[in-house]
MIVEXDREN-770152 format. One record per residue (C-alpha): x negated, y negated, z; residue number from 1. Coordinates in steps of 0.5 Angstrom, whole numbers, plus 500, padded with zeros to 3 digits. Example, Ala and Ser with C-alpha at 12.3 -4.5 7.8 and 13.67 -1.06 7.14 Angstrom:
<nodes>
- X,Y,Z,pos
- 475,509,516,1
- 473,502,514,2
</nodes>
This chain:
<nodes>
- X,Y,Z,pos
- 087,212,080,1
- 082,211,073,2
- 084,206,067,3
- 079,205,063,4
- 081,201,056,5
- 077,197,050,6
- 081,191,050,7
- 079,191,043,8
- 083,197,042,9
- 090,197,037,10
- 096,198,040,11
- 100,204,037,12
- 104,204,031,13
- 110,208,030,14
- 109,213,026,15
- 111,214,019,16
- 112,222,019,17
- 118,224,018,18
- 121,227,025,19
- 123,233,023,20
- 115,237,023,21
- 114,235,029,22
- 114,240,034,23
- 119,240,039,24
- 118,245,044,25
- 122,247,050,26
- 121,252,056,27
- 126,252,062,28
- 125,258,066,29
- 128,260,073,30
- 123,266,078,31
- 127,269,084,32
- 126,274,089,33
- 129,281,087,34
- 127,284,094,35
- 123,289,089,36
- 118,283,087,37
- 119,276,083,38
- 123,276,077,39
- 126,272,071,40
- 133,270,072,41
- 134,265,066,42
- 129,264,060,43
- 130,258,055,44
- 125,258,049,45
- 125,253,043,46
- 120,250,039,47
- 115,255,038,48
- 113,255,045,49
- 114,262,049,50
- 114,264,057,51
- 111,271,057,52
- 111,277,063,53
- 105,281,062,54
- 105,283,068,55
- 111,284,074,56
- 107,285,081,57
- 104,279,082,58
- 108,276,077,59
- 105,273,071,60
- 107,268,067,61
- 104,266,061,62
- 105,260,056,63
- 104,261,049,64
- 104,257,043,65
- 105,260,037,66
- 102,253,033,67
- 096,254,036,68
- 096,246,038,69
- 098,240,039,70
- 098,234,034,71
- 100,227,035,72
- 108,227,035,73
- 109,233,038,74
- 113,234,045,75
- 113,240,050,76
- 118,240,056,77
- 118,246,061,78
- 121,247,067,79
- 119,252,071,80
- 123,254,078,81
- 122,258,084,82
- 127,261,089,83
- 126,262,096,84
- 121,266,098,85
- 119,268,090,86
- 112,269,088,87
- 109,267,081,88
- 103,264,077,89
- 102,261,071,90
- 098,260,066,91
- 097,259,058,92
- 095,265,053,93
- 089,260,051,94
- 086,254,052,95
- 090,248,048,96
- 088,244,043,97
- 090,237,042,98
- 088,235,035,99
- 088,228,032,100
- 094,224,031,101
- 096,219,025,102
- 100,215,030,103
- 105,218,035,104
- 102,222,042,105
- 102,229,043,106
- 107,229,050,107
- 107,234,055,108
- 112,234,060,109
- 112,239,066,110
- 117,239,071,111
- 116,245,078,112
- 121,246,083,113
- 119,250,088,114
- 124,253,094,115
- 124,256,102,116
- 117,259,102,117
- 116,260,094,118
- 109,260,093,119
- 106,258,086,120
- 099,258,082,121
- 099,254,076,122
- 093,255,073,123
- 093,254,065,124
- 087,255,061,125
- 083,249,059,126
- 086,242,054,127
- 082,240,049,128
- 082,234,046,129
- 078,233,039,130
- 076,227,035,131
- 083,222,035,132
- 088,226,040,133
- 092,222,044,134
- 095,227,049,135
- 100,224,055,136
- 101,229,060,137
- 106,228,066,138
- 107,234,072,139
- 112,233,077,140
- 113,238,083,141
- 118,238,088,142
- 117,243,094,143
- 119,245,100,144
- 115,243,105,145
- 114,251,107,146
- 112,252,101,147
- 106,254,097,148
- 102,250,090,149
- 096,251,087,150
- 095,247,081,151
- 089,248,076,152
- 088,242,071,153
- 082,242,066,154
- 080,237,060,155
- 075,239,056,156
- 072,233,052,157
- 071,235,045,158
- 068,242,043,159
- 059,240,045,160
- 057,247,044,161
- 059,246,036,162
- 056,239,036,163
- 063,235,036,164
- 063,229,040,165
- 069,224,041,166
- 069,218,039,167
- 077,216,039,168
- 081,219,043,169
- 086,217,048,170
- 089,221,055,171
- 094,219,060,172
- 094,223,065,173
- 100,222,071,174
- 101,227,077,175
- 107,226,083,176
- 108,231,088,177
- 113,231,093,178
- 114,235,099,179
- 121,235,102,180
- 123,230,097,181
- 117,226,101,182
- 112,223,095,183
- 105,226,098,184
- 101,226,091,185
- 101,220,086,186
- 096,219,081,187
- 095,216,074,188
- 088,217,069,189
- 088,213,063,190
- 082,214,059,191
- 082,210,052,192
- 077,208,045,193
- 070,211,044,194
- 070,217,049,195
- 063,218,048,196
- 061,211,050,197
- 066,211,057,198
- 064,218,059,199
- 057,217,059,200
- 058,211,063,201
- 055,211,071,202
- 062,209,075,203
- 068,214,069,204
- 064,220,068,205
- 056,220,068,206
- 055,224,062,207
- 060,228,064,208
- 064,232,058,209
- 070,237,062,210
- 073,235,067,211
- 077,239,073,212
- 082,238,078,213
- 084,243,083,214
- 090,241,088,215
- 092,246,094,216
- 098,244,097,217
- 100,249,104,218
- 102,248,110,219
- 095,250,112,220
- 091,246,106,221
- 088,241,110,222
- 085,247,115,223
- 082,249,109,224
- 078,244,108,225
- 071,246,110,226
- 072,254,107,227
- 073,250,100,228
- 066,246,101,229
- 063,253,103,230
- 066,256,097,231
- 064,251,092,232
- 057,251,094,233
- 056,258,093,234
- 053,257,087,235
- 048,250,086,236
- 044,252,080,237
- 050,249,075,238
- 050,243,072,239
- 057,241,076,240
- 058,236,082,241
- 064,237,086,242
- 068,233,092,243
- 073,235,096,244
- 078,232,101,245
- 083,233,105,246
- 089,229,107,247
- 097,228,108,248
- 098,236,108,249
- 094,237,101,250
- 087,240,098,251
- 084,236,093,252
- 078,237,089,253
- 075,234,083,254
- 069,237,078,255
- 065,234,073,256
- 060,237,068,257
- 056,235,061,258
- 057,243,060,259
- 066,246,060,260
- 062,253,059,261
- 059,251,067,262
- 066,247,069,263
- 069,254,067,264
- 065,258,070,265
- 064,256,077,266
- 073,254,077,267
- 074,260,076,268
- 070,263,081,269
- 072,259,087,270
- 080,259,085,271
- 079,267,085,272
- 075,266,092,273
- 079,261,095,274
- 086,265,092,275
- 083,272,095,276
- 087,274,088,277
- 084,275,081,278
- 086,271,077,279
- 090,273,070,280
- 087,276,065,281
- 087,271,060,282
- 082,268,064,283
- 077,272,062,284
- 078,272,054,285
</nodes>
């Protein structure tokens, strides 16, 4: 857990933009086993976000904002629930910008549910946050305990390779994964004032500008500790510190870079490596 906060910094005001353009987005979707493959058994679409299916066999579905942000006010939902024995990855059309808020944070709220056996790879593109954004981020899965998660969370902290740098920003980050109704994974990262300033400090980021997070979450996931270190040290010579550590059924690992592009790149590699399947083709865009 990570709370870094200036006590000098304001508390929010509410906004004084009228509610009505503010987007509110909505996606409820339910993947089920045909025998023939996973397929989609009930959609609900709202607020200019959509769930497309590029392709059936793995199932892919992918995320698509039509407002091609975030801003401050803005609310996103989604829900995503497989059956027994259903088979899916999701992921997002590109990476999402949170733009600057006037006074309201961006939310994000995803709900997971995975039935008997399900096996779910939640791999969005990167998130990234520009000068101002205030984004709080809540994903909450509820396995089985035979069932199978893999999750990828990557923060980019302002766009380096264009000279932008991030001065004000707030990012509150909450995961809870349970498994079997039993909480296994809890955790809280909360990142606010000068961006910059925090992440250049020795103990929150040294230096570090993206940020990723992987979690493995499988009957075999401690076992595969020592394949995932194997794996991430393939590759030396980018300017990327990993850790990983395994415990109470789960594989996490946590990555750090002054440079997204390397970050990017070496995830990934070890997500195809580690997964034994590419991953979707929105990934190499």
């Amino acid at each position: 857990m990570l709370d870094v906060i200036s006590p000098s910094d304001p508390l929010p005001l509410k906004s004084q933009l009228p509610a009505y353009i503010r987007a509110r987005g909505l996606i409820a979707a339910r993947l089920q086993d045909s025998g023939r493959g996973t397929r989609v058994f009930d959609l609900s679409e709202a607020g200019g976000y959509r769930l497309k299916f590029p392709h059936a066999n793995p199932c892919e579905a992918m995320i698509v904002n039509t407002g091609g942000g975030m801003a401050g006010g803005d609310h996103l939902v989604l829900s995503l629930s497989l059956g027994p024995q259903a088979v899916a990855v999701c992921s997002t059309q590109s990476a999402e910008k949170i733009y600057r808020a006037e006074r309201d944070r961006a939310e994000i709220a995803v709900t997971l549910t995975l039935d008997d056996a399900a096996d779910l790879a939640w791999l969005p593109q990167e998130t990234i946050l520009f000068d101002g954004a205030q984004l709080h981020r809540q994903l909450s899965v509820d396995m089985a305990a035979n069932a199978t998660f893999m999750a990828c969370e990557t923060v980019v902290f302002g766009r380096s390779a264009m000279g932008e740098t991030i001065r004000e920003a707030h990012l509150s980050d909450h995961w809870d994964i349970r498994r079997n109704g039993r909480l296994v994974f809890a955790e809280r990262l909360r990142l606010s004032g000068d961006m910059q300033a925090l992440l250049d400090r020795r103990t929150v980021g040294a230096g570090a500008r993206a940020i990723a997070t992987m979690l493995y979450v499988a009957p075999d996931a401690e076992a595969r500790l020592d394949e995932a270190r194997t794996v991430l040290a393939v590759d030396d010579s980018a300017p990327v510190e990993w850790g990983a550590s395994a415990w109470n059924g789960l594989l996490c690992i946590r990555g750090i870079s002054p440079e997204a592009s390397a970050l990017r790149r070496q995830t990934a590699q070890f997500l195809n490596r580690f997964r034994s399947s590419p991953l979707p083709r929105v990934w190499q865009c």
